[in-house]
KOLVO-588934 format. One record per residue (C-alpha): residue number from 0; x, y, z. Coordinates in nm, 2 decimals, decimal comma. Layout:
BEGIN
<k NUM	X X	Y Y	Z Z>
...
END
This chain:
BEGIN
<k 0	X -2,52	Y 3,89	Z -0,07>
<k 1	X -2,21	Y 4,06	Z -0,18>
<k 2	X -2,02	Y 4,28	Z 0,04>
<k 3	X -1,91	Y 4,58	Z -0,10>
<k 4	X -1,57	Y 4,69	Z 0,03>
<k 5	X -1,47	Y 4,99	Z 0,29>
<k 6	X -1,22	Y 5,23	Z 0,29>
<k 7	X -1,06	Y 5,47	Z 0,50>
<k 8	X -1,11	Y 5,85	Z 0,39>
<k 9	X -0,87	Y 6,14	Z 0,39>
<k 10	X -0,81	Y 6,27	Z 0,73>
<k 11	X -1,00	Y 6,60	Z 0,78>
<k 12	X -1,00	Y 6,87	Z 1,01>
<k 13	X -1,32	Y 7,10	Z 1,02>
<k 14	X -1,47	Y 6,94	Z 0,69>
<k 15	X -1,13	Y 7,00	Z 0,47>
<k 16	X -0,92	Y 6,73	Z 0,38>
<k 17	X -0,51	Y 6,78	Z 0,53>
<k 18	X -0,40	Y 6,48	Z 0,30>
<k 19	X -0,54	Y 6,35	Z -0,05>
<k 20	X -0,66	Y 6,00	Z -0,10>
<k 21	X -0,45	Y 5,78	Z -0,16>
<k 22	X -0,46	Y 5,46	Z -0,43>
<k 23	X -0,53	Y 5,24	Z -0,19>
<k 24	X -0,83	Y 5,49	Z -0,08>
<k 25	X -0,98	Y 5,47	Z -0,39>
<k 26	X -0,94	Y 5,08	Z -0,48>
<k 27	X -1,06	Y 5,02	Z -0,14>
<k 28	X -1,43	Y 5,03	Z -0,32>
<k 29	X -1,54	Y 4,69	Z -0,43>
<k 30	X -1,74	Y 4,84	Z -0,68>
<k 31	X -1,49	Y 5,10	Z -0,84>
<k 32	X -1,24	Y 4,80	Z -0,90>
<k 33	X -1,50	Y 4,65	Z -1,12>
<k 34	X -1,55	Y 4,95	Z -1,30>
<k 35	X -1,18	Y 5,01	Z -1,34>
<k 36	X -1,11	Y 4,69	Z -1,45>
<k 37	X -1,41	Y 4,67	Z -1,70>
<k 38	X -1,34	Y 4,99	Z -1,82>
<k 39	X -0,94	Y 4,90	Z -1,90>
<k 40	X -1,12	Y 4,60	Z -2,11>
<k 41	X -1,31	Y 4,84	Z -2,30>
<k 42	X -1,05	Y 5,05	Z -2,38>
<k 43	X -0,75	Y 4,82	Z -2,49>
<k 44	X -1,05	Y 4,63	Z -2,70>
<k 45	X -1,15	Y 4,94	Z -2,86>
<k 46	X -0,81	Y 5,06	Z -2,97>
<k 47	X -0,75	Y 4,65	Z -3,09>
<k 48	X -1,07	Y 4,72	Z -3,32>
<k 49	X -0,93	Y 5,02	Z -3,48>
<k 50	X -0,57	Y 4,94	Z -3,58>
<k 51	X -0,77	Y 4,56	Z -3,68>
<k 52	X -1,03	Y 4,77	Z -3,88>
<k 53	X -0,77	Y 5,03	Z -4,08>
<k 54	X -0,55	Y 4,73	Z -4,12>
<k 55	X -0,81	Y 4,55	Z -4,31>
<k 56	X -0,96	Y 4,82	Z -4,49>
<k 57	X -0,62	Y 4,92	Z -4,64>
<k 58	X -0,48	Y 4,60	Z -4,72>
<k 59	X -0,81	Y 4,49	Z -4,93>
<k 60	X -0,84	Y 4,88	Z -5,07>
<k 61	X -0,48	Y 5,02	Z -5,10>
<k 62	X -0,65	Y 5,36	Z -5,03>
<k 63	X -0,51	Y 5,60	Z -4,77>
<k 64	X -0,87	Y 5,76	Z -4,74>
<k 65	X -1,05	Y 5,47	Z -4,68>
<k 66	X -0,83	Y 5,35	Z -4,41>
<k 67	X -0,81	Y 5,66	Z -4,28>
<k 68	X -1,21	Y 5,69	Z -4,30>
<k 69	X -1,20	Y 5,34	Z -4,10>
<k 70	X -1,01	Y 5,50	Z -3,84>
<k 71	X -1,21	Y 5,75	Z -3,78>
<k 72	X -1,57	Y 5,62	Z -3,79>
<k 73	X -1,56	Y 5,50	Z -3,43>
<k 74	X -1,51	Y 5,91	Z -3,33>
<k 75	X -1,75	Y 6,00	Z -3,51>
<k 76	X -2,04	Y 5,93	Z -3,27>
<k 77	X -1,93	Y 6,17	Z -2,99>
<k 78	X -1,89	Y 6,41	Z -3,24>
<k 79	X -2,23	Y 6,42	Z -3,40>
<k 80	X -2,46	Y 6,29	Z -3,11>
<k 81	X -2,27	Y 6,22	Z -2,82>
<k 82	X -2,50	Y 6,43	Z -2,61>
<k 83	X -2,83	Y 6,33	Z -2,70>
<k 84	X -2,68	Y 5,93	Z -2,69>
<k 85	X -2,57	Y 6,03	Z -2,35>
<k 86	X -2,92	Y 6,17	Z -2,23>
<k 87	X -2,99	Y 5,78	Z -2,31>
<k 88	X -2,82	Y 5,67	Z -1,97>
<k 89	X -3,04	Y 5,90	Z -1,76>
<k 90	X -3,31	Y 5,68	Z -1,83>
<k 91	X -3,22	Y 5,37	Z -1,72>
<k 92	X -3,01	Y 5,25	Z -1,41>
<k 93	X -2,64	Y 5,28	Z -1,47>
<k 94	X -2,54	Y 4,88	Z -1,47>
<k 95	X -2,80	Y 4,82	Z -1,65>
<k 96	X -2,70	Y 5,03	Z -1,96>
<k 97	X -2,33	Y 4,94	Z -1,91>
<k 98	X -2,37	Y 4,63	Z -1,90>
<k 99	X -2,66	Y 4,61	Z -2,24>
<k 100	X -2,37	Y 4,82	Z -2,44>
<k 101	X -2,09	Y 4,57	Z -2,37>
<k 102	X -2,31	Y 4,26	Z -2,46>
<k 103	X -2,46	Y 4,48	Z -2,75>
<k 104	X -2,07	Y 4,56	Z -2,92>
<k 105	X -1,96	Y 4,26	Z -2,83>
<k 106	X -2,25	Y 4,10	Z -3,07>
<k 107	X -2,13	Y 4,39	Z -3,36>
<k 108	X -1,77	Y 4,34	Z -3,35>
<k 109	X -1,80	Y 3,93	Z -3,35>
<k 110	X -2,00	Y 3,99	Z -3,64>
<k 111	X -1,74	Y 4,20	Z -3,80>
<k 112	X -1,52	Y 3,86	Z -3,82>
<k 113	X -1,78	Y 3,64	Z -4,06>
<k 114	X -1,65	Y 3,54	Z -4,37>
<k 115	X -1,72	Y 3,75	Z -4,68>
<k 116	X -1,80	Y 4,07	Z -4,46>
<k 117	X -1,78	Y 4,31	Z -4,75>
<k 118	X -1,63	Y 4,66	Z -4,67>
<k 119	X -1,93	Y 4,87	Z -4,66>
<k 120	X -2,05	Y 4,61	Z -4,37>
<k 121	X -1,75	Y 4,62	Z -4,16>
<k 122	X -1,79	Y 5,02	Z -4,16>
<k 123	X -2,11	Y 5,00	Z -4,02>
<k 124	X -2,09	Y 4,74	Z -3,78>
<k 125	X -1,80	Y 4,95	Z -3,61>
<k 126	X -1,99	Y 5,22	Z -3,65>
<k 127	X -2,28	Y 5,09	Z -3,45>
<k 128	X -2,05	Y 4,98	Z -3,18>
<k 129	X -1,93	Y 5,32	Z -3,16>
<k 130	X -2,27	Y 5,46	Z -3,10>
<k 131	X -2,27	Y 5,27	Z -2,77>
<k 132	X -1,97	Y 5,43	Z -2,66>
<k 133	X -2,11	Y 5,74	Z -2,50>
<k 134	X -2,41	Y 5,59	Z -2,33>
<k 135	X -2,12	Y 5,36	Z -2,17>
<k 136	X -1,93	Y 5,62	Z -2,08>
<k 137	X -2,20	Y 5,85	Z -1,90>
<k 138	X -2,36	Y 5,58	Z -1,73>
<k 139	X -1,98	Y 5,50	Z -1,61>
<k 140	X -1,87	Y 5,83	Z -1,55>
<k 141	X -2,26	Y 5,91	Z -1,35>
<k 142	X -2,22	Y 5,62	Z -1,15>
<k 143	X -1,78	Y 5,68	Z -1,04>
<k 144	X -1,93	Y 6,00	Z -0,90>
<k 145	X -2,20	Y 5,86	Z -0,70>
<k 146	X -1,96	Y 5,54	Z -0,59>
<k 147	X -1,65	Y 5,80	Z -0,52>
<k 148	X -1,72	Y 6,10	Z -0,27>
<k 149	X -1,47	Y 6,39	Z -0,23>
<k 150	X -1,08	Y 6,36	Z -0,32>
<k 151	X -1,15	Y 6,00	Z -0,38>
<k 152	X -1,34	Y 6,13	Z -0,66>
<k 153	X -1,05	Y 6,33	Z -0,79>
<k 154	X -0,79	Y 6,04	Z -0,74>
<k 155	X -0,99	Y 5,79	Z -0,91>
<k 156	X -1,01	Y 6,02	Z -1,22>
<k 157	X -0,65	Y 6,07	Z -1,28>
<k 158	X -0,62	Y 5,67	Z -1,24>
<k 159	X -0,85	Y 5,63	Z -1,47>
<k 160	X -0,69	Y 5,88	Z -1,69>
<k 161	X -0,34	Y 5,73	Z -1,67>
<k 162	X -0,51	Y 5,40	Z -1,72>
<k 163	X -0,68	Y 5,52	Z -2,03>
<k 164	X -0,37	Y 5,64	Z -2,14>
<k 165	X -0,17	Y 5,32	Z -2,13>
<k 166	X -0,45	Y 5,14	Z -2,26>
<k 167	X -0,45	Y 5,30	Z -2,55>
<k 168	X -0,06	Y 5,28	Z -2,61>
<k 169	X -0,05	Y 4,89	Z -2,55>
<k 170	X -0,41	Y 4,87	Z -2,77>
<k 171	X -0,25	Y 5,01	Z -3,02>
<k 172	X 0,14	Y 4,86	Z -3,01>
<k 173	X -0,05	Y 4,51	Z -2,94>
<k 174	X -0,31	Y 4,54	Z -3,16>
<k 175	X -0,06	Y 4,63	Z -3,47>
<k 176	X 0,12	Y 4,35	Z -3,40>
<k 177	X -0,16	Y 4,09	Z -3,39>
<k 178	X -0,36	Y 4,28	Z -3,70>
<k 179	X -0,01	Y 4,20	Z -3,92>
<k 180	X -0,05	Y 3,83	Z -3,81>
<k 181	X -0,42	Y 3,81	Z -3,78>
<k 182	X -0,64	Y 4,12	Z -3,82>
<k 183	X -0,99	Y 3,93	Z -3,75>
<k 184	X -0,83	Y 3,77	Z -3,46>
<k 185	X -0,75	Y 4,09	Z -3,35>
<k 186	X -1,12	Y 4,18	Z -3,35>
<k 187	X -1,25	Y 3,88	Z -3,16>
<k 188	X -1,01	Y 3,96	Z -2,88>
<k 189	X -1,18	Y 4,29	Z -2,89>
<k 190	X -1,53	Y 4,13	Z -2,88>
<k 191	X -1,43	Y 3,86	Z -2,59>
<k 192	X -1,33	Y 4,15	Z -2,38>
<k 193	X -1,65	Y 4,35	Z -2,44>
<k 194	X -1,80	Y 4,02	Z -2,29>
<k 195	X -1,56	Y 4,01	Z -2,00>
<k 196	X -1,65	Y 4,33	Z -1,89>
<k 197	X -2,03	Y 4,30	Z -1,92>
<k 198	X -1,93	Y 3,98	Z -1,65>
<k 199	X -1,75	Y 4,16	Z -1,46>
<k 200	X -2,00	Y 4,44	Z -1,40>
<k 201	X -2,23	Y 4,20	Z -1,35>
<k 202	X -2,06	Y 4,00	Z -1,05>
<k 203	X -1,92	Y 4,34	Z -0,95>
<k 204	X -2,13	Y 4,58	Z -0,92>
<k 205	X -2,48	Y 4,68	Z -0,69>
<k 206	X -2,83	Y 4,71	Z -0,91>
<k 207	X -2,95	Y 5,07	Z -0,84>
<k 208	X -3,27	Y 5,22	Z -0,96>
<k 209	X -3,24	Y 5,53	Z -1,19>
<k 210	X -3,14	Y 5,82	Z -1,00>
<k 211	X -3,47	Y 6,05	Z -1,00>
<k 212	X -3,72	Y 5,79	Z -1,11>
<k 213	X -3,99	Y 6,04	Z -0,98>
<k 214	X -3,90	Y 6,27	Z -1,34>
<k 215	X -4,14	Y 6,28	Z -1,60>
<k 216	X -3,95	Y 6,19	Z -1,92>
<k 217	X -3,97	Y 6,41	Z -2,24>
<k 218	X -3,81	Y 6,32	Z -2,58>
<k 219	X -3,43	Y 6,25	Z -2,60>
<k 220	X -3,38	Y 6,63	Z -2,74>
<k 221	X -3,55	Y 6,82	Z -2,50>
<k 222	X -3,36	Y 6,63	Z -2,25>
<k 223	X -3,05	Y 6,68	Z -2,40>
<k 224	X -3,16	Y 7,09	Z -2,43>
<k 225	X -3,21	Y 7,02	Z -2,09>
<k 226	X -2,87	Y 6,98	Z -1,97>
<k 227	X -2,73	Y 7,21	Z -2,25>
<k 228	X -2,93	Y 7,43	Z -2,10>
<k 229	X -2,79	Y 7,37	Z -1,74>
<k 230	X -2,44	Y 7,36	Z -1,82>
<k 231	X -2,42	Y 7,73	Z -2,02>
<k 232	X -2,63	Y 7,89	Z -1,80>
<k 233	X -2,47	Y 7,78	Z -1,48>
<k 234	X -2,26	Y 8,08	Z -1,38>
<k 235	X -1,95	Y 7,84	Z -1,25>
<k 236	X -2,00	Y 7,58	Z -1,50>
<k 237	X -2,02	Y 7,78	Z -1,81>
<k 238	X -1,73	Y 7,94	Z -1,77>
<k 239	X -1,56	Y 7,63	Z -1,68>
<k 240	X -1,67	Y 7,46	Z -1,94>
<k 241	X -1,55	Y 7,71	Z -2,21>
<k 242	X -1,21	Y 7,67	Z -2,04>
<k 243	X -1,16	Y 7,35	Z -2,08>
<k 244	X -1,27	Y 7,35	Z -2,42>
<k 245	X -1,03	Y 7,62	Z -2,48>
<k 246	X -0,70	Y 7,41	Z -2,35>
<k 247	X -0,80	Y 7,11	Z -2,53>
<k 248	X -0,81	Y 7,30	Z -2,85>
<k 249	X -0,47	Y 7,44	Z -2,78>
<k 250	X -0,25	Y 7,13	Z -2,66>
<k 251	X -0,43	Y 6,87	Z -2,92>
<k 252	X -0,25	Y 7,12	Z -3,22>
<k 253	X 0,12	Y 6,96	Z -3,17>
<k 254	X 0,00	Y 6,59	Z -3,17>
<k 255	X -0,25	Y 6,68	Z -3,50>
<k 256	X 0,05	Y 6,84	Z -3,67>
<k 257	X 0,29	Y 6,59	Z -3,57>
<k 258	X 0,32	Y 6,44	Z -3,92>
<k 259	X 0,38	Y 6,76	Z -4,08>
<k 260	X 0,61	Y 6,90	Z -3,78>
<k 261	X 0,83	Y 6,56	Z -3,84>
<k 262	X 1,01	Y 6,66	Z -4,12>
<k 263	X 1,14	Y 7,02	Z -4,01>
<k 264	X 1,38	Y 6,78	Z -3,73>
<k 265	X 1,50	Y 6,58	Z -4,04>
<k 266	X 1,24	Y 6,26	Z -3,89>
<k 267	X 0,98	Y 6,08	Z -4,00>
<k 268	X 0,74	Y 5,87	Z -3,87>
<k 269	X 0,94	Y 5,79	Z -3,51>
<k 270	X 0,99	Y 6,16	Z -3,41>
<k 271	X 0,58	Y 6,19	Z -3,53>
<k 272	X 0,52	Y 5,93	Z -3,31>
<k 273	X 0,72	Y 6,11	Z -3,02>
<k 274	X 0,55	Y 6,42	Z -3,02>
<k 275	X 0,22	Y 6,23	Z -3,05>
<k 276	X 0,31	Y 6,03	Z -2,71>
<k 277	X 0,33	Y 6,39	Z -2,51>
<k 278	X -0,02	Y 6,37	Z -2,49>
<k 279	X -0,08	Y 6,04	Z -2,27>
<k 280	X 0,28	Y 6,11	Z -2,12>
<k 281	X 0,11	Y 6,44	Z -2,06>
<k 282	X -0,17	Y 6,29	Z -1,83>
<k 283	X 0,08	Y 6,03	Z -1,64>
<k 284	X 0,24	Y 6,31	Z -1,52>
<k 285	X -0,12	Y 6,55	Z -1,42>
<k 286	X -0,16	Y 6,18	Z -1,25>
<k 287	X 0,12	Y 6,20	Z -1,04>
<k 288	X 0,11	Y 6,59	Z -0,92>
<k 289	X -0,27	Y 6,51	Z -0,84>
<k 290	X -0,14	Y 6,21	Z -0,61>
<k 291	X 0,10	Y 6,40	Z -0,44>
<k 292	X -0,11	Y 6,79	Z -0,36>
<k 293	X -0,39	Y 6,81	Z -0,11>
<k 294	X -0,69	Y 6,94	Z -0,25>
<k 295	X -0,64	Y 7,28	Z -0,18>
<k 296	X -0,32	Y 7,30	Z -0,37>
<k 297	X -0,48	Y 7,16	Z -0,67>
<k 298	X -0,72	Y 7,43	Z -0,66>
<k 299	X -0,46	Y 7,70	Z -0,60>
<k 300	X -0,24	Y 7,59	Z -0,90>
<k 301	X -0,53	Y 7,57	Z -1,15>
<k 302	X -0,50	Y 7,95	Z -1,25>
<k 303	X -0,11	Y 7,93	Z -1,34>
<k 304	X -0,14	Y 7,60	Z -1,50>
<k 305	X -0,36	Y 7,74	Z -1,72>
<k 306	X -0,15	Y 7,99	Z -1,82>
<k 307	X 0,19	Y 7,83	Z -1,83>
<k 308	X 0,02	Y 7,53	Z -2,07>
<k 309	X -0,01	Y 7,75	Z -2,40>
<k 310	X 0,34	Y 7,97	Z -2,26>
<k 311	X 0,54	Y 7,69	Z -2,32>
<k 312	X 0,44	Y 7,65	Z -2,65>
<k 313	X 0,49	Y 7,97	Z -2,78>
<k 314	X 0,86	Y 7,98	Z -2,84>
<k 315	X 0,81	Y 7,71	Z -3,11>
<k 316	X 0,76	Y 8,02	Z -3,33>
<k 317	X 1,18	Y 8,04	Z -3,27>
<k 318	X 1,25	Y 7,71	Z -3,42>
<k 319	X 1,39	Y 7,50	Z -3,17>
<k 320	X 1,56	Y 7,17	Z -3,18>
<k 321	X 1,36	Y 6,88	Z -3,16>
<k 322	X 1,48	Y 6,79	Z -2,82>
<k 323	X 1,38	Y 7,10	Z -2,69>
<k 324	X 1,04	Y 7,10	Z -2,88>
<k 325	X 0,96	Y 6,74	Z -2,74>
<k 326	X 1,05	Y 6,87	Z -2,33>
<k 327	X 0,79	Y 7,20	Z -2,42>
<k 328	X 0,53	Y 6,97	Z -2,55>
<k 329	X 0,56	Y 6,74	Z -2,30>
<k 330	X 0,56	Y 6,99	Z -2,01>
<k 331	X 0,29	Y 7,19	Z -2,13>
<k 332	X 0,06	Y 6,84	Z -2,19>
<k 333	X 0,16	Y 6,74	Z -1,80>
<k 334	X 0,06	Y 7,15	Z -1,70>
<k 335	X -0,32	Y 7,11	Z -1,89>
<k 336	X -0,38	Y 6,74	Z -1,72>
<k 337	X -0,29	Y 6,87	Z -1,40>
<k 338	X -0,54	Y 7,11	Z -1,43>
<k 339	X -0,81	Y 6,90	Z -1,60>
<k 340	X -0,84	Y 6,69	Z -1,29>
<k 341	X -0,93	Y 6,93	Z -1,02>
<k 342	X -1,16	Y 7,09	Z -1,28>
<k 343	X -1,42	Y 6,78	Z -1,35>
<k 344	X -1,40	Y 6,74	Z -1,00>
<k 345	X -1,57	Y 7,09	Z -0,91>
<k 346	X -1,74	Y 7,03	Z -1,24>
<k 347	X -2,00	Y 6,73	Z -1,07>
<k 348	X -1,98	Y 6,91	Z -0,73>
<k 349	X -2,22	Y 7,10	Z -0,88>
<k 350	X -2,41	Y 6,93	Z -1,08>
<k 351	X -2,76	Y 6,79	Z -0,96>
<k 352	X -2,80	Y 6,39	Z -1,00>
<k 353	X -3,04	Y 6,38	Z -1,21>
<k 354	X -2,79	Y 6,56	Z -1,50>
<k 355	X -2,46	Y 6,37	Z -1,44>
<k 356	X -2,45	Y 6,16	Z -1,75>
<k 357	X -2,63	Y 6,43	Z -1,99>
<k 358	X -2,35	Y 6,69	Z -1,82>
<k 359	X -2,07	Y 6,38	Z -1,89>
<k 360	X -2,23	Y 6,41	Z -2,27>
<k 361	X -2,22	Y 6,75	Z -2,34>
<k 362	X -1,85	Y 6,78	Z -2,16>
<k 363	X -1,76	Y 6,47	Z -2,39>
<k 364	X -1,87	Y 6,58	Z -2,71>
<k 365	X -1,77	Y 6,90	Z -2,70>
<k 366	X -1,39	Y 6,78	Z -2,63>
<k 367	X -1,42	Y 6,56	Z -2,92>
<k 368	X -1,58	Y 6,81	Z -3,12>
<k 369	X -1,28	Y 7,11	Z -2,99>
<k 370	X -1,04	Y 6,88	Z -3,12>
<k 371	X -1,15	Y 6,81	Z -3,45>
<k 372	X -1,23	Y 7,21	Z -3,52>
<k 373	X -0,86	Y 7,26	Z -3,35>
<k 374	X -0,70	Y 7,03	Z -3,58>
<k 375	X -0,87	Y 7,07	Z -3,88>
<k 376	X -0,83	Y 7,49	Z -3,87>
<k 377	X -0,47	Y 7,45	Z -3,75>
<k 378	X -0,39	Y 7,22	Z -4,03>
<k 379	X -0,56	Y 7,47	Z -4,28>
<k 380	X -0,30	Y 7,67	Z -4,18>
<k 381	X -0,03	Y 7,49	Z -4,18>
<k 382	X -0,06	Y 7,45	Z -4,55>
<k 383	X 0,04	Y 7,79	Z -4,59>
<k 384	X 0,28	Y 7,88	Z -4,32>
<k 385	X 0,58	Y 7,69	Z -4,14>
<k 386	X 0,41	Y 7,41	Z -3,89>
<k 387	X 0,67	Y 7,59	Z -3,61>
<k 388	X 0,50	Y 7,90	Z -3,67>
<k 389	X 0,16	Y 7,80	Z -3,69>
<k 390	X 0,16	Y 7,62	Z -3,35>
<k 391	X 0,40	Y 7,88	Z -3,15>
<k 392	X 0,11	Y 8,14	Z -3,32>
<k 393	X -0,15	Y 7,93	Z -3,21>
<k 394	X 0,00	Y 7,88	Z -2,87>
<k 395	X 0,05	Y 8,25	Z -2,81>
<k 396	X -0,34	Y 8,31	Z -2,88>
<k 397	X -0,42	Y 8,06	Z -2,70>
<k 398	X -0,24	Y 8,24	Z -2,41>
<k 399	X -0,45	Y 8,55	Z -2,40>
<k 400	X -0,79	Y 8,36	Z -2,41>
<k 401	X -0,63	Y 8,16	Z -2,07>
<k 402	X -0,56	Y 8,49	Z -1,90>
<k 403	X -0,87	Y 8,65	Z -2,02>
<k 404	X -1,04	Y 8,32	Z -1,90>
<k 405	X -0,81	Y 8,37	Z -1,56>
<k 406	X -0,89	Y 8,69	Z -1,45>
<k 407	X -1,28	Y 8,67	Z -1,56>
<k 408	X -1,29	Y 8,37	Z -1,33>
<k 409	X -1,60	Y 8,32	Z -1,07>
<k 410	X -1,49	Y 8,44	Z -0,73>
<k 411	X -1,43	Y 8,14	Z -0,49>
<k 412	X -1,73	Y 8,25	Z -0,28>
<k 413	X -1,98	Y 8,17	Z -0,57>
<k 414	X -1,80	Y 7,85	Z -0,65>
<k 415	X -1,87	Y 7,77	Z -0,25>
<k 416	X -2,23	Y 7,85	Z -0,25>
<k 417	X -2,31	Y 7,68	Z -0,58>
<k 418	X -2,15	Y 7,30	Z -0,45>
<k 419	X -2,37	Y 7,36	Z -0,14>
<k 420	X -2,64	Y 7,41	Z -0,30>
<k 421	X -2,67	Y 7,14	Z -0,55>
<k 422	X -2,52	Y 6,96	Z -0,23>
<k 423	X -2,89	Y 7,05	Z -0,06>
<k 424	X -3,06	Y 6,97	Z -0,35>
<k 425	X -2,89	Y 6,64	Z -0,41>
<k 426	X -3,00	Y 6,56	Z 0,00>
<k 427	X -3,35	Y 6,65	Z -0,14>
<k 428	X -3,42	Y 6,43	Z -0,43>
<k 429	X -3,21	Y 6,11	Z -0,28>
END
């Protein structure tokens, strides 16, 4: 029998925690290492198999498009079913589907390596992989929740944040380097550690049974209207999920316009890749402010956070430096990521078991989705207008949705009495 670690929780006083967890609160859980540690796997093999897979497509094409196209396939998922492929982890125990996905890419992107793959091939192999990714995902993000209670909860997402972050900068500065030497090599490392962490969640983690078992099942839609259904027309959840959606679409403008933005400093490519990096710098440093409040400052700053985010972008429609450009991007990343924490943790405090990795879906793919639409419109304009103007413009209506979004904001008393009842409800159908 394995024995499945303790920890010591938060001090509290009358139900409220006075400190927030700490690190070593939330790696005190057997279980939650193994899903950290899989999950880090997952992600440095994923961003291996996309700088292997544009590599390849644009050194046997020589077309832009078609690399870029390669790039891009393994979003593409999230954005055109990553609900309904979500609603798929509902229906099975959590480890179970984690664990079938990892063995499942880990078959695709080995065959990704045979000789002769033609291009067409290698496009859809990736692209099947992909569609794994957000049954993974829910099952792992359903499962953190029921393995993490309270600030623990909250702590463990901005490690796995910050993790995600720095996964993805050494996937990709690793994985560039290995795809100029060996590009297919590059993709068996990605398929050896899709193995690795189906072992590891194997040795590390409980078998459950599916959360409400006692649910009569209905066709993947309906279930997936299900928790759309739940999510917009929840009165806390709604509105908290048009938020988020909302700040997403206005920080992801300075990283898609990077390229563009480069060239009014006198850069090219490096100062790109700067303003690109405010983004993951963005969520090391929402990491470390969530380490460091209690709870109930997290909560408190959420409403100026969400203002100040867009406000710092604005003055870009003055022109400034680049070094001043880069500090306003970088604060206003760390300000959204801050907030994004304490938000997905009241997020599952209300949401009933039985919807956690439909609800991680919907969340998911509507990020995914907000960034695309944000991106693609912003870039629109950018082709007519300066980029400076365009994202200090952007910014600035960005800024009234926040404090329209601020002030219509459920009172703290309905927030309350929602948790506690999904709480009761919870208690119920364990």
């Amino acid at each position: 029998m394995r024995v499945i670690g303790k920890t010591a929780k938060p001090q509290e006083v009358g139900g409220v925690a006075q400190r927030p967890a700490s690190f070593r609160d939330v790696f005190g859980v057997a279980e939650y290492r193994a899903l950290f540690g899989a999950a880090v796997l997952s992600w440095v093999g994923d961003y291996f198999a996309k700088v292997a897979v544009t590599f390849l497509v644009f050194r046997d094409t020589g077309s832009v498009l078609l690399s870029a196209l390669g790039f891009a396939v393994s979003y593409l998922p999230w954005v055109a079913g990553g609900p309904l492929l979500a609603a798929l982890a509902e229906r099975y125990p959590y480890r179970r589907v984690m664990i079938a996905c990892d063995l499942a890419r880990m078959v695709l992107i080995g065959a990704m390596v045979l000789p002769g793959m033609p291009l067409p091939g290698l496009l859809l192999l990736l692209f099947g992989a992909s569609l794994l990714t957000p049954p993974f995902q829910a099952a792992r993000s359903a499962l953190v929740a029921r393995l993490l209670t309270g600030d623990r909860y909250v702590v463990g997402l901005s490690l796995q944040n910050m993790a995600a972050q720095a996964a993805q900068m050494a996937g990709y500065a690793l994985g560039g380097a290995l795809s100029a030497v060996d590009a297919r090599g590059a993709l068996l490392l990605n398929a050896a550690a899709f193995g690795a962490s189906a072992l590891i969640l194997w040795r590390g983690v409980l078998p459950r049974p599916v959360t409400c078992a006692e649910v009569v099942r209905r066709s993947l839609l309906r279930e997936t209207g299900d928790g759309l259904r739940l999510v917009f027309g929840h009165p806390v959840m709604r509105p908290m999920a048009l938020v988020v959606f909302s700040v997403v679409a206005i920080v992801i403008v300075p990283e898609g316009l990077a390229m563009a933005w480069a060239p009014e400093f006198g850069g090219g490519s490096h100062i790109a890749g700067l303003l690109m990096a405010a983004l993951p710098v963005g969520c090391v440093i929402g990491a470390v402010v969530t380490r460091v409040t209690v709870p109930e400052q997290r909560l408190r700053l959420v409403k100026p956070l969400l203002i100040v985010g867009p406000l710092l972008l604005v003055p870009a429609l003055a022109g400034p430096p680049f070094p001043v450009v880069l500090l306003l991007v970088l604060l206003s990343a760390g300000a959204v990521n801050t907030v994004m924490v304490p938000l997905n943790g009241l997020f599952v405090q209300m949401l009933p078991d039985a919807f956690r990795a439909r609800a991680f879906g919907i969340m998911q793919g509507g990020i995914q989705l907000t960034h695309a639409a944000a991106v693609l419109a912003s870039g629109a304009i950018a082709e007519r207008f300066p980029v400076p103007v365009v994202v200090g413009a952007w910014s600035l209506c960005g800024l009234f949705v926040m404090m329209i979004a601020v002030t219509a904001w459920p009172p703290q008393e309905v927030v309350r009495q929602e948790i506690a009842r999904t709480a009761e409800l919870n208690r119920a159908t364990a």
